[in-house]
C-alpha atoms as a printed R data frame, in Angstrom:
    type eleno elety resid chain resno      x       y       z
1   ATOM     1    CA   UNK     A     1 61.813 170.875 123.071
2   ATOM     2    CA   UNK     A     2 61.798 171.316 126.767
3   ATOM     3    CA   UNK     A     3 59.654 173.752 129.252
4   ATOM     4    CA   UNK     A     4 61.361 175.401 131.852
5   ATOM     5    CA   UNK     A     5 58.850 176.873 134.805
6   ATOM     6    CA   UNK     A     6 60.414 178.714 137.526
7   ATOM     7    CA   UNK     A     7 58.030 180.084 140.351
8   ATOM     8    CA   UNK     A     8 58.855 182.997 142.551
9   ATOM     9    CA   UNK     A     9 57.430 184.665 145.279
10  ATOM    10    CA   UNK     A    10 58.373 188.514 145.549
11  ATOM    11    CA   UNK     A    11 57.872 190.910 148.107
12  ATOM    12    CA   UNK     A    12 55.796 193.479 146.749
13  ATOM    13    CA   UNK     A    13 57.892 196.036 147.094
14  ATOM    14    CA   UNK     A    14 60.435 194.247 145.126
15  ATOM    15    CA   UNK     A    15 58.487 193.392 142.281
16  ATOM    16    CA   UNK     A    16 59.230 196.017 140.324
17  ATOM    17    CA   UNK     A    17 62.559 196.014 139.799
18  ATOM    18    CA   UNK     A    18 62.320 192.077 139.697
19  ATOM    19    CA   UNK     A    19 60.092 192.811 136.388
20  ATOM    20    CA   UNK     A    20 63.064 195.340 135.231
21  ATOM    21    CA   UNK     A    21 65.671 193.095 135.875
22  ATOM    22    CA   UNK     A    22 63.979 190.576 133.460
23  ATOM    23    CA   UNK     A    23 63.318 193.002 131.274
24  ATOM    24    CA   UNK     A    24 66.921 193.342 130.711
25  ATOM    25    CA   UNK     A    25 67.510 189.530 131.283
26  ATOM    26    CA   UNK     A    26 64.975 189.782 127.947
27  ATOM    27    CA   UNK     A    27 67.469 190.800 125.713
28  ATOM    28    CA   UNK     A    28 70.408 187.690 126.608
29  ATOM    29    CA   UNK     A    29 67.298 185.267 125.840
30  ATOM    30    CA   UNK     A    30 66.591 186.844 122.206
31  ATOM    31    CA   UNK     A    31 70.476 186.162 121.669
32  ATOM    32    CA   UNK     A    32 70.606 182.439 122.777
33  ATOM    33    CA   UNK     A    33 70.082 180.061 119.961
34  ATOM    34    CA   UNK     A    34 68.906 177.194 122.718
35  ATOM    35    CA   UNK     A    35 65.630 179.711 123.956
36  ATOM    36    CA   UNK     A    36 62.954 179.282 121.003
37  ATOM    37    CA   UNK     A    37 60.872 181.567 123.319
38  ATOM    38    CA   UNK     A    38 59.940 182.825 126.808
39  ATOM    39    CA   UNK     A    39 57.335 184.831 129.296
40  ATOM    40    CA   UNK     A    40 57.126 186.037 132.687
41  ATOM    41    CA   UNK     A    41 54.085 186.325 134.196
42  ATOM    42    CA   UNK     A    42 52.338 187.672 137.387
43  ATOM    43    CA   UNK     A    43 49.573 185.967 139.658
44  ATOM    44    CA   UNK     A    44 46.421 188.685 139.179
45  ATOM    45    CA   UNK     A    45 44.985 186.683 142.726
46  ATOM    46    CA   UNK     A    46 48.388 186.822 144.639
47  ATOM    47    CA   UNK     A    47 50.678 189.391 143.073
48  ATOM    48    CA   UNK     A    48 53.850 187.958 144.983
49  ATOM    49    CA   UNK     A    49 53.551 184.738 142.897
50  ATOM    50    CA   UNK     A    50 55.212 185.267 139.381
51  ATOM    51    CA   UNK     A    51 56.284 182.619 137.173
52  ATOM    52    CA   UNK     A    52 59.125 182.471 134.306
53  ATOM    53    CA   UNK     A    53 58.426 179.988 131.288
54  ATOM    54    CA   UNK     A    54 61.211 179.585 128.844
55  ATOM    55    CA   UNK     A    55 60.965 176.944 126.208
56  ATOM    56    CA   UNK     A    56 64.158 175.480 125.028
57  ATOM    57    CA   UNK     A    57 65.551 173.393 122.220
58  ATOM    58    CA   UNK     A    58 66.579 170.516 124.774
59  ATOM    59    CA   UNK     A    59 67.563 169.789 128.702
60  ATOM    60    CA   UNK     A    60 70.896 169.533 127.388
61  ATOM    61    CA   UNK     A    61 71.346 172.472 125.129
62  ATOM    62    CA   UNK     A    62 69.581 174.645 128.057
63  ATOM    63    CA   UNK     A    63 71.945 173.021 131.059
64  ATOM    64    CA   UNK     A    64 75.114 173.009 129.125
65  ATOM    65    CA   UNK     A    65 74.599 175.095 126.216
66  ATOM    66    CA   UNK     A    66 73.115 177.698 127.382
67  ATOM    67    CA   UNK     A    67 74.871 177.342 130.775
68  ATOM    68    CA   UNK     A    68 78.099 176.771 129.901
69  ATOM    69    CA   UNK     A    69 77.965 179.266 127.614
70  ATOM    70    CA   UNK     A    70 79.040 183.083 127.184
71  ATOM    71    CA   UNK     A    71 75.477 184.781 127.636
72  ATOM    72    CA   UNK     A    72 74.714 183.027 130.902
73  ATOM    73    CA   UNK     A    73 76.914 185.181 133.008
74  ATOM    74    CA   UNK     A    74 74.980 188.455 132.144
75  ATOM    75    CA   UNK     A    75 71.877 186.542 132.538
76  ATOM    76    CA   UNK     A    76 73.043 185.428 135.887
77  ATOM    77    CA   UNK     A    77 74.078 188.951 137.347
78  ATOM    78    CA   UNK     A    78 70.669 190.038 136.671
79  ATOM    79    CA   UNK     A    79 68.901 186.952 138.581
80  ATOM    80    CA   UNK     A    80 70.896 186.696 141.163
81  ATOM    81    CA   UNK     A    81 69.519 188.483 143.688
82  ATOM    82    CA   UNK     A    82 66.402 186.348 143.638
83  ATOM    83    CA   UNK     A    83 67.736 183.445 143.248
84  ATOM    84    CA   UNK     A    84 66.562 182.357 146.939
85  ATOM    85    CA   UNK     A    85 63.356 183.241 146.247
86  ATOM    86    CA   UNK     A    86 62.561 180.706 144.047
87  ATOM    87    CA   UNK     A    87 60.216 178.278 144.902
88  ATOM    88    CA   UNK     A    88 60.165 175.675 141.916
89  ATOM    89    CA   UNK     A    89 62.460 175.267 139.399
90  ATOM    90    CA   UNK     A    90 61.797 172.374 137.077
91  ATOM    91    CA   UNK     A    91 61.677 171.234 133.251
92  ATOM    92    CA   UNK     A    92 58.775 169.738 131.663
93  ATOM    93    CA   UNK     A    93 58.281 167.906 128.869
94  ATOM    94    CA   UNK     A    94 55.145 168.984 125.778
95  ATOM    95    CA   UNK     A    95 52.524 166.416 125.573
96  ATOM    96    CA   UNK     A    96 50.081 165.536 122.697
97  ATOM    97    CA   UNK     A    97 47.463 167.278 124.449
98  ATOM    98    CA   UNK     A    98 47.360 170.672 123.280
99  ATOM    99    CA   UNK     A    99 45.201 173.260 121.015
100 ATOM   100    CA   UNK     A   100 43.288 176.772 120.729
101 ATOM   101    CA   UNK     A   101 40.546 177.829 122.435
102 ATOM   102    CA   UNK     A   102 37.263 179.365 120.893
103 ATOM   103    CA   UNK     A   103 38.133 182.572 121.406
104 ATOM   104    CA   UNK     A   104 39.618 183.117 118.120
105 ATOM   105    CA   UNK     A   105 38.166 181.776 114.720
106 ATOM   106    CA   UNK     A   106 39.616 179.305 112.404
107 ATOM   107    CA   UNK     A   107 40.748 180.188 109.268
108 ATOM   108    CA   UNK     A   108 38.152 177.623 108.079
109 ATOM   109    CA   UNK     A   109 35.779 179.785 110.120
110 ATOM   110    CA   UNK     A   110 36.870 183.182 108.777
111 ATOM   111    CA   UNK     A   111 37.002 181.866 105.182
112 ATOM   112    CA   UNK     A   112 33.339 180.939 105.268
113 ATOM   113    CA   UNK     A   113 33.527 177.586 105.961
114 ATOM   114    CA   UNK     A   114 33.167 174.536 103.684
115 ATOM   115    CA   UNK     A   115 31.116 176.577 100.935
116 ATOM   116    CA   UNK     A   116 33.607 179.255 100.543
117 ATOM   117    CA   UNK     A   117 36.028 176.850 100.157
118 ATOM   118    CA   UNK     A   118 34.275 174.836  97.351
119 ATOM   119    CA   UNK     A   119 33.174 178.111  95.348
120 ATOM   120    CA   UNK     A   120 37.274 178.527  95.415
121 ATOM   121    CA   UNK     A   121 38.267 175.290  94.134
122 ATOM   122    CA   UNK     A   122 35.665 175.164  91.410
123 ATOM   123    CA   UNK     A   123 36.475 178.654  90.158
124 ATOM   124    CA   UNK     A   124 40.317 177.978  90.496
125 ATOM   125    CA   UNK     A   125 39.864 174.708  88.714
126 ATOM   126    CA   UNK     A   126 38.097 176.014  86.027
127 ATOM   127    CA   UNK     A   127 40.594 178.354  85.149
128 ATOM   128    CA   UNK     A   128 43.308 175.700  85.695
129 ATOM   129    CA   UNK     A   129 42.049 173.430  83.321
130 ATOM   130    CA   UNK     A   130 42.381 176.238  80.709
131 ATOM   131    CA   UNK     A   131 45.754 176.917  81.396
132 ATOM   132    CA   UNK     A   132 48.449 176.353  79.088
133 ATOM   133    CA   UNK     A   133 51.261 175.919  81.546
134 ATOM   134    CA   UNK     A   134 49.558 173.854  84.532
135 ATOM   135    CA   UNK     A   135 46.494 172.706  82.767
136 ATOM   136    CA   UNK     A   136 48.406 169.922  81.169
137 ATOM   137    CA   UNK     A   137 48.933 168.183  84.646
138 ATOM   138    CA   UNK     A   138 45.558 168.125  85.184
139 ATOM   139    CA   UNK     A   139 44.809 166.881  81.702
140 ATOM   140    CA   UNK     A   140 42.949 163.842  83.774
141 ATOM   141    CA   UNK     A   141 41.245 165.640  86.178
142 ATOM   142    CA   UNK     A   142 38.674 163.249  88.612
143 ATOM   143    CA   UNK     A   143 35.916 165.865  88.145
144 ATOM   144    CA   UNK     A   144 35.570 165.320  92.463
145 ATOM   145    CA   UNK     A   145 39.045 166.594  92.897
146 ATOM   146    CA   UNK     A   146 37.886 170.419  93.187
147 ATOM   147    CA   UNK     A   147 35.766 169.239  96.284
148 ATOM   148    CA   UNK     A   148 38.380 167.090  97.341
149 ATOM   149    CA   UNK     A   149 41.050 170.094  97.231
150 ATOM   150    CA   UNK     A   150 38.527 172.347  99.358
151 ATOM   151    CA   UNK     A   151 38.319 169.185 101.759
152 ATOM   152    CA   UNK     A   152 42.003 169.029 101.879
153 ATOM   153    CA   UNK     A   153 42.085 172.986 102.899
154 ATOM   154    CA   UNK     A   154 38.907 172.547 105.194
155 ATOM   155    CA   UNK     A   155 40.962 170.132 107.006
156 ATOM   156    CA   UNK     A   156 44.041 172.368 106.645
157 ATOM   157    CA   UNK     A   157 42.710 175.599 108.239
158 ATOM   158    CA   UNK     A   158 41.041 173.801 111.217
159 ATOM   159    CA   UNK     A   159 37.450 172.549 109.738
160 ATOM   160    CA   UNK     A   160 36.225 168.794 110.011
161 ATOM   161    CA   UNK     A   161 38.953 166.354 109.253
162 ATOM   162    CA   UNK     A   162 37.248 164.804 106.532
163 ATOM   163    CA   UNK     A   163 39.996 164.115 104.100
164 ATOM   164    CA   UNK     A   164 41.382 162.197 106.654
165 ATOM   165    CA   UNK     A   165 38.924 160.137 107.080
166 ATOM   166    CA   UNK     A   166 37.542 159.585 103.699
167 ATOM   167    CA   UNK     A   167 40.053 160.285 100.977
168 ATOM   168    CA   UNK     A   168 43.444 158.988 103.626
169 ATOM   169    CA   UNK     A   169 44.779 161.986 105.035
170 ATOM   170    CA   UNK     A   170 48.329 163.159 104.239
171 ATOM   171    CA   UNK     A   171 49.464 160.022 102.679
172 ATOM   172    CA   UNK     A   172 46.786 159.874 100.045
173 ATOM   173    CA   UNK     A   173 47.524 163.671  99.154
174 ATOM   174    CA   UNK     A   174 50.998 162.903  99.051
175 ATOM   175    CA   UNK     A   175 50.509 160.317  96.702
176 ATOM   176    CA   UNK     A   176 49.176 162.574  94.254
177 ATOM   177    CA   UNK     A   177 52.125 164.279  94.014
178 ATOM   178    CA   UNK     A   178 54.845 161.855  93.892
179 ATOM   179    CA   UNK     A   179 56.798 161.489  90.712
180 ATOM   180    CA   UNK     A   180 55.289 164.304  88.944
181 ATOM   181    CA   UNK     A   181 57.879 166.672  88.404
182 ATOM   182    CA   UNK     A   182 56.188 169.733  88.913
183 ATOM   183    CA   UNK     A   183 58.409 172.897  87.646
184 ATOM   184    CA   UNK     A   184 58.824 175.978  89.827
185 ATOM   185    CA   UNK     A   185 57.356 177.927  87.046
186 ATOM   186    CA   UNK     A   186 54.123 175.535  86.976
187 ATOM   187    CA   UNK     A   187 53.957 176.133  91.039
188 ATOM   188    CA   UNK     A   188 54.042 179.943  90.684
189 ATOM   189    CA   UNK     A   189 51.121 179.517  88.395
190 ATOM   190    CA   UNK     A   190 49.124 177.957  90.250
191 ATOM   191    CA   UNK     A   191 49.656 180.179  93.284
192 ATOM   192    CA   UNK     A   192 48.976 182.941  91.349
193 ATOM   193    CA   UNK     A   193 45.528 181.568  89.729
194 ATOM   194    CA   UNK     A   194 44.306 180.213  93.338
195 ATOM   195    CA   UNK     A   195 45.181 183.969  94.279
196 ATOM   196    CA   UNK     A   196 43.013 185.156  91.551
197 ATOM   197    CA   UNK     A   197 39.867 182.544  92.625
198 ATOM   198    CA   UNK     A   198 40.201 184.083  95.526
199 ATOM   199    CA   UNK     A   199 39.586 187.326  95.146
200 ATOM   200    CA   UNK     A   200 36.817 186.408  92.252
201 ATOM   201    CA   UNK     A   201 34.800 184.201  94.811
202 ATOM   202    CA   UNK     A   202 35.381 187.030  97.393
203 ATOM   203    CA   UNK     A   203 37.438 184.857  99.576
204 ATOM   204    CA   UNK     A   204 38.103 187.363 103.251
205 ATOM   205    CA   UNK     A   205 40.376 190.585 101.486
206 ATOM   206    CA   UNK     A   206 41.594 191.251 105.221
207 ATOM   207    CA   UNK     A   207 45.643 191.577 105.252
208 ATOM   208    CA   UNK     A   208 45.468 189.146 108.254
209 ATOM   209    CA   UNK     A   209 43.511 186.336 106.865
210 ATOM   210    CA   UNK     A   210 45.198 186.842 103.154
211 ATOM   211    CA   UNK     A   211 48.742 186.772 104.835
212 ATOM   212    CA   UNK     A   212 47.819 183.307 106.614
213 ATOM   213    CA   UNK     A   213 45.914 182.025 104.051
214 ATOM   214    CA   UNK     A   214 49.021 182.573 101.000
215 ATOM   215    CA   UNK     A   215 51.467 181.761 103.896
216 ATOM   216    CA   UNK     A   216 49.797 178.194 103.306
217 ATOM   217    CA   UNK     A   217 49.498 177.840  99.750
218 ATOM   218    CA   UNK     A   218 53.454 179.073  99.288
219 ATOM   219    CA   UNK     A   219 54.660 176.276 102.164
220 ATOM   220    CA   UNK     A   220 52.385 173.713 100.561
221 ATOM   221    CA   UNK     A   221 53.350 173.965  96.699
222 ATOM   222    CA   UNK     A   222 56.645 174.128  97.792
223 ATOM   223    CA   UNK     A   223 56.625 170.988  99.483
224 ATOM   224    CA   UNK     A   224 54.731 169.605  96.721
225 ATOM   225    CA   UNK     A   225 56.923 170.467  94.142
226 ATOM   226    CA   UNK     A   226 59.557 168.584  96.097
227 ATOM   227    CA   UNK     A   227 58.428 165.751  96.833
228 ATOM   228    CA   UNK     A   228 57.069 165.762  93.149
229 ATOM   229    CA   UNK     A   229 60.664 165.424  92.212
230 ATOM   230    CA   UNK     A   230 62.058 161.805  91.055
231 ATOM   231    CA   UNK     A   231 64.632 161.375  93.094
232 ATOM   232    CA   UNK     A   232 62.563 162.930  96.383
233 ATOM   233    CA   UNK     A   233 62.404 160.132  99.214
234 ATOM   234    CA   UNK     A   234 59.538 162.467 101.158
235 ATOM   235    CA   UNK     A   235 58.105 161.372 104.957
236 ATOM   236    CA   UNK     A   236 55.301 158.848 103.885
237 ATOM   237    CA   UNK     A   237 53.533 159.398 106.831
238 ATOM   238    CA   UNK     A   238 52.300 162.558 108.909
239 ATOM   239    CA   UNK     A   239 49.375 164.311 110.139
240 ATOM   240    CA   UNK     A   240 47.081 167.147 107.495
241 ATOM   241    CA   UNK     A   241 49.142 169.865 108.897
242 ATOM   242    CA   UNK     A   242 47.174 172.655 111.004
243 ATOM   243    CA   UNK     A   243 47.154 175.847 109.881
244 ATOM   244    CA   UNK     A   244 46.859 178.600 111.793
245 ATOM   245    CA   UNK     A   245 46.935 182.745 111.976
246 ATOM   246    CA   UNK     A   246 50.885 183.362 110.975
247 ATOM   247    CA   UNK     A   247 51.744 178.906 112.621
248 ATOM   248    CA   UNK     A   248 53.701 176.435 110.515
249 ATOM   249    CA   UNK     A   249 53.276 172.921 111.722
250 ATOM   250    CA   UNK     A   250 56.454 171.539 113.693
251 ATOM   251    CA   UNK     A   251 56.813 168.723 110.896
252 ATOM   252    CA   UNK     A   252 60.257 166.753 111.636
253 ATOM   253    CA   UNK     A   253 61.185 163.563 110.120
């Protein structure tokens, strides 16, 4: 992906329908496939200054995609006029230096921490052991893997990043997975049961929190169950995704 920031500086009494004409300039951008997404914002200390980001897939696909493409004229009428008011126009590239703030809580933090998490994974393995459909693949349970499983998800939903450093991080998860042939019907078991530990260990009931949290347990399993295929060739190596409110990790291979 690429960043676009273009600075302006617009008379005030222009700024108006400057912010109309991107409102409408709004609607090409939801249609392009090369714009992933996009904001215009307004200096609060000097109200003339606004700036336009726009993230897109590539430099190419926004230059001659996008550009030589059939949206760009309507996009272009509606610029035009302040076109010569522009004073920087550049792309930039992402670095590795990002993340959130403290403003908003983990999902580690809203779930109650490392405790929470282990009074899940102990009730949900408890019931999984008894289970006639899953139970069997856990016929050889380590009797640590419950507290390595709420590691795993501390890790997962933005706690400490200790299965990283003391069980090996993604590659050591996926290895416990590989060549097991887990059925779809065993992974909708198990989804269901970790559901039902979580609302027995009175787990957060909130919509938001519940939506995020399932969100992850649905794209997990499902990745699990294919790389637990035998004739998967999954990525070996990767970061514990991040999880967070609604935000699946970028992973590419």
């Amino acid at each position: 992906m690429i960043v676009e920031y273009i600075r302006y500086r617009i008379p005030g009494e222009r700024s108006a329908e400057f912010e109309q004409a991107y409102g409408r300039v709004a609607a090409v951008l939801a249609r392009a496939p090369q714009c992933v997404d996009y904001e215009l914002t307004r200096c609060a200390d000097e109200p003339a200054c606004h700036i336009l980001r726009i993230t897109w897939t590539s430099a190419e696909d926004h230059l001659e995609g996008f550009r030589g493409g059939e949206l760009f004229p309507a996009f272009l009428a509606e610029i035009r006029p302040y076109v010569g008011m522009i004073e920087e126009m550049r792309h930039y590239e992402p670095t590795a230096v990002r993340g959130a703030g403290g403003s908003v809580p983990t999902l580690y933090e809203w779930a109650g921490g490392s405790e929470a998490l282990e009074r899940l994974t102990e009730r949900f393995y408890e019931t999984v052991k008894a289970d006639e459909l899953v139970g069997p693949l856990f016929a050889h349970m380590d009797p640590g893997h419950p507290r390595y499983v709420a590691m795993w998800l501390a890790e997962v939903f933005g706690g400490p990043a200790r299965y990283t450093g003391e069980r090996g991080g993604y590659a050591h998860m996926l290895g416990m997975h590989l060549k097991r042939g887990i059925t779809e019907a065993q992974r909708r078991r198990w989804v269901n049961l970790l559901a039902d530990a979580a609302d027995e260990v009175g787990l957060p009931g909130d919509p938001e929190f519940r939506a995020a949290f399932m969100g992850y347990i649905e794209w997990g399993t499902r990745l699990a169950l294919a790389n637990s295929q035998p004739d998967a060739t999954p990525m070996r190596q990767a970061p514990v995704p991040r999880w967070g409110w609604g935000v699946a990790p970028p992973y590419q291979g």
